[in-house]
C-alpha positions, -999 to 999 in steps of 0.1 A, spaced: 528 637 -186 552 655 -206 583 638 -220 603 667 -227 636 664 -211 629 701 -196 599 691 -185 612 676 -151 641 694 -123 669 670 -133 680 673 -99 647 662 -79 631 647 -110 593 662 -97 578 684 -125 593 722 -131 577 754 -142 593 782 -166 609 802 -149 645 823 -151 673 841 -130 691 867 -137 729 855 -155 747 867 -126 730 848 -99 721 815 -120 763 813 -128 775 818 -89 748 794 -77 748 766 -105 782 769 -125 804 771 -100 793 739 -85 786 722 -120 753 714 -112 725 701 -141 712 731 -161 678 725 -157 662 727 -122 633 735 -110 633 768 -80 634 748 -49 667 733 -61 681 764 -73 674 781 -40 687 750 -24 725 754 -48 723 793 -44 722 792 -3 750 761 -4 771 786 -27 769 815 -1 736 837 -17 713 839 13 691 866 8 662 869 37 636 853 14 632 849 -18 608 867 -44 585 853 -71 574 875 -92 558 869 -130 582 880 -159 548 899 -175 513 901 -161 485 894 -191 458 928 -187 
């Protein structure tokens, strides 16, 4: 397993991808409720909804797509 300390969401502790939001969203959703900085989508979803973002669903998509 990876020890790399951004290897793991430090908020459920179970194994995180790379991955990003866009500024805007990432600062209502995590900054305002001075959450950890790294965590893995499930959590961020979970912050994002308790800080009033509730979208219908929320989209994956990959940053690029190798041809």
């Amino acid at each position: 397993m990876n020890n790399h300390p951004e290897s793991l969401c430090q908020r459920c502790h179970r194994p995180i991808v790379t991955w990003f939001a866009p500024s805007p969203l990432w600062n209502k959703a995590v900054r305002e409720v001075n959450a950890e900085e790294i965590l893995c989508p499930v959590c961020f979803v979970q912050l994002a909804e308790a800080a009033g973002i509730r979208p219908t669903a929320w989209q994956v998509t990959p940053e690029s797509t190798p041809l």
